[in-house]
N, C-alpha and C positions, 0 to 999 in steps of 0.2 A: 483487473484491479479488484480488489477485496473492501468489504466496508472499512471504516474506521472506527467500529465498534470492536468491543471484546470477543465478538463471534470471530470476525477479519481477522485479528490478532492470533488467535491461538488457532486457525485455520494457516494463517503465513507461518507459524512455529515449526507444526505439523507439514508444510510442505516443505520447508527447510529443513528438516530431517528425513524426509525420502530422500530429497536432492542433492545433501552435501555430499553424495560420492559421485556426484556429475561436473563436469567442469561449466555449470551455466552461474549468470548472475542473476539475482533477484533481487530489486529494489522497493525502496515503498516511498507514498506521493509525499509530500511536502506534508506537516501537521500544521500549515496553515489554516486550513477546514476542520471545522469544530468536529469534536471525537462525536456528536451526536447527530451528525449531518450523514445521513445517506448518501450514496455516490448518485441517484437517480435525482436527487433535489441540489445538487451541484451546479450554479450557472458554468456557463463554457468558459468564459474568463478564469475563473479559480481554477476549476481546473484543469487550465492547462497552465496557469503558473505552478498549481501543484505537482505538474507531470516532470516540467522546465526543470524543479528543484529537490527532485530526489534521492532519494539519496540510498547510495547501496547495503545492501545486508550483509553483517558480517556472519 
């Protein structure tokens, strides 16, 4: 999983243009969790609703 900061983001872009000549999926967690929350200060509840509710990358 990648932050959900602007670093995260343009890191998921960047792997998603290696990968789109692979037949794999890539998704990202729920934006339930504030774009300013770290994945390390994440209680285990969040996220694993965040995990439950992702949603795939086109």
């Amino acid at each position: 999983a990648l932050s959900p900061q602007w670093e995260g983001d343009i890191t998921k872009e960047y792997i998603k243009k290696i990968l789109k000549k692979y037949p794999v999926k890539i998704s990202s967690l729920a934006r339930g969790i504030s774009g300013s929350t770290y994945l390390e200060a994440i209680d285990d509840t969040s996220l694993l609703e965040a995990l439950k509710e992702r949603r795939e990358e086109k």
